[in-house]
C-alpha positions, 0 to 999 in steps of 0.5 A: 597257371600259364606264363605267356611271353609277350604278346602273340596268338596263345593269348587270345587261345587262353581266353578261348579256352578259359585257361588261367594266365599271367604275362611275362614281358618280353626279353626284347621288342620287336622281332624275338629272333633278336634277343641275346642272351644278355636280353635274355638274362635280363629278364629271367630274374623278373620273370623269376619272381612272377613265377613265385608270386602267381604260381606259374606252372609251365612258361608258354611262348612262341619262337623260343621268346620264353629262353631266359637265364637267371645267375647261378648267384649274384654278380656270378657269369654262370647261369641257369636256364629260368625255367630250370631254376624256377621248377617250372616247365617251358613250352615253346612253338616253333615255326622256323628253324632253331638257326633262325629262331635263336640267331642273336645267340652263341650256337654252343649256348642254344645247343646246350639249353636245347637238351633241357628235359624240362623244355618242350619243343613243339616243331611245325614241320615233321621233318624238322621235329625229326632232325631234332630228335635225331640229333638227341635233343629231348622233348621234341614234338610236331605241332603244326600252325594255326588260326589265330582265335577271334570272331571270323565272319562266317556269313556268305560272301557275294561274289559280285562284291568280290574285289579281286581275281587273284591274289598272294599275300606275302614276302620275298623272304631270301636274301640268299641271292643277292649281288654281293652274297658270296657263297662257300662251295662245299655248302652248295654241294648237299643243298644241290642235291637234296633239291634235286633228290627231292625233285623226283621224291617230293616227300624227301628231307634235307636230313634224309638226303644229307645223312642217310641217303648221300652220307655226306656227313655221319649223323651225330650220336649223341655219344660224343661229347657235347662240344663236337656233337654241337660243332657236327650239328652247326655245320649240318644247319650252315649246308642247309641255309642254301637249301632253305634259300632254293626252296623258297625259289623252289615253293614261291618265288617261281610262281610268283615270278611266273604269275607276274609275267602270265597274268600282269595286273591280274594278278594282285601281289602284296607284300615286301621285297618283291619290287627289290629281288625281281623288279615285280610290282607289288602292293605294300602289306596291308596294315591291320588284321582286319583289312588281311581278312577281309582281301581274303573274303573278297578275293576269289582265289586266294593263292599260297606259296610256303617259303623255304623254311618247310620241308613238309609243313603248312604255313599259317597262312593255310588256316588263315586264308580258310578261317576267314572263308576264303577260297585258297589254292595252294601248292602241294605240300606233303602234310597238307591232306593231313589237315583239308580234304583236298578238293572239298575245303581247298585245292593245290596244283604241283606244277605251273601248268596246273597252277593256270588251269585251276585258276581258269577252272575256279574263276569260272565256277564261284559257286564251286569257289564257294562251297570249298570255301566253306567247308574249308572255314568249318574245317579251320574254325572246328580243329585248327584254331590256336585253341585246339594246339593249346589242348594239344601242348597241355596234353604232353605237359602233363607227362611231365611233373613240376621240376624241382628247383635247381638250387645246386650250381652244378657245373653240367647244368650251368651256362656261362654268360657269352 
């Protein structure tokens, strides 16, 4: 039996999948990214008897929503991780960084509930499950982003019913670079040459440039103790925030930019922030999923920027775009061959002058637009749904046991209300 955090795509992939489930009300509405720890450990004593009372085995959430705290015992600051307390395992699907996905905590709180053994932490993006596990945090493990599991509709789109040329869906996503955000130099310096390493060595990281290749700081150990480990780490993260913030220039916004300024009205933007960062018309989001799945199919080029936020990763707008038959062409991201064929289910473009001579080539070939997208909706829907990752979770939860209940308030395992 699952426990699912609130409401997020690992609902419909159980339905799919026919895996038994029970849901856990979330520690806070809206965005996840903001619950506190008090959010946090207001609700672990009620996910607590859940546990209890339907046999949960193993937590599963997205973004980390499924980190609660139970008191060590009544009216005591000191706390256990839930899932540590229950004897339960968590499993928790990352898509962002850790600095993001746990902004609303204390750093040093985050860095000690990330080395429990019983939390799995399944990371998008390889070089940043790599940072982790470099840094000694255990169980961490690469898992890359997905469709969400429904009904799509598979049949074939006829391109004089098309309703638009060219078209990006998606945010502005930094505001890194506006008036007033003051800056410190040192934490320019390593994101400035990491991009600019990267610039001639595509498939390099921030954490390869910043620790092996410049040494700009020696890699934490693990050998030290865990204040200083934690305080090393924190630093790294608060240097790759620039970083972060110029490839979101670096991987969307300058083509974006660039397409307004080439193609005009041409070129259909839709998303927040657009109009504020660069004074570019844009179109507010679109309202519900099936209005984004049906531009999708009645676009004939369906175009893919990934934010900042990925060294190597696919955003979930990779599987997206192909599940709902769409034609996408995106930028060249070092995992994507791992996932499409290049040319058959999608294609990508490197620089801008390929960019506009792949949009002449397709808007001029529907059939050609077509058969990619096609093959590229079979790829999604055969090995790219949330279902497939969901096999890919319970396959590494079975490594690990059922943990025994922490009943012992051992001060190493405890956590103290912040």
């Amino acid at each position: 039996m699952l426990g699912l955090v609130g409401e997020n795509w690992w609902t419909p992939a159980c339905d799919r999948a026919e895996v038994p489930y029970q849901k856990l009300p979330a520690a806070t509405q809206g965005n996840p990214y903001s619950a506190s720890v008090a959010d946090r450990a207001r609700v672990g004593p009620q996910w607590f008897q859940s546990i209890r009372r339907h046999g949960i085995e193993s937590i599963l959430d997205n973004g980390g929503a499924g980190m609660a705290f139970v008191p060590v015992s009544p009216g005591e600051q000191q706390m256990h991780l839930l899932h540590e307390a229950a004897g339960v395992r968590l499993a928790s699907h990352l898509i962002d960084p850790v600095v993001t996905v746990f902004q609303s905590m204390p750093w040093p709180a985050v860095w000690q509930a990330l080395q429990s053994r019983s939390w799995f932490k399944f990371i998008w993006d390889k070089p940043q499950a790599r940072e982790l596990a470099e840094f000694g945090v255990p169980n961490v493990h690469y898992l890359p982003m997905a469709a969400l599991d429904r009904d799509y509709d598979t049949s074939p789109v006829d391109s004089a019913s098309l309703s638009c040329a060219v078209s990006f869906v998606g945010g502005q996503n930094s505001t890194y670079f506006d008036p007033g955000r003051v800056t410190p130099t040192a934490a320019l310096l390593p994101a400035i040459i990491a991009s600019a390493v990267r610039t001639g060595m595509p498939e390099s990281s921030f954490f390869d440039t910043y620790f092996h290749l410049y040494q700009l700081a020696p890699l934490p150990t693990g050998h030290e103790d865990p204040q200083t480990t934690a305080g090393r780490v924190a630093e790294y993260f608060q240097h790759r925030l620039f970083y972060n913030a110029s490839q979101c220039i670096q991987q969307r916004d300058r083509y974006v930019v660039f397409l307004k300024r080439r193609m005009a009205d041409a070129f259909t933007l839709i998303g927040d922030r657009w109009t504020t960062a660069y004074g570019l018309d844009a179109r507010p989001p679109l309202p519900t999923t099936e209005q984004y799945l049906e531009h999708i199919r009645h676009t004939a080029v369906n175009l893919n920027f990934v934010n900042g936020n990925s060294d190597s990763g696919l955003n979930m707008r990779h599987f997206e775009i192909t599940a709902a038959g769409g034609f996408m062409l995106c930028n060249h991201m070092p995992e994507i061959d791992e996932h499409f064929e290049v040319g058959r289910e999608c294609d990508t473009f490197r620089t801008e002058q390929e960019l506009l001579q792949k949009l002449e080539f397709y808007l001029d070939r529907p059939q050609r637009r077509a058969e990619i997208a096609r093959a590229g909706q079979q790829r999604t829907l055969d090995h790219h749904l949330y279902s497939h990752r969901l096999d890919a979770i319970h396959r590494h939860l079975r490594t690990v046991t059922v943990c025994r209940p922490v009943t012992d308030p051992a001060p190493q395992r405890a956590m103290v209300a912040q």
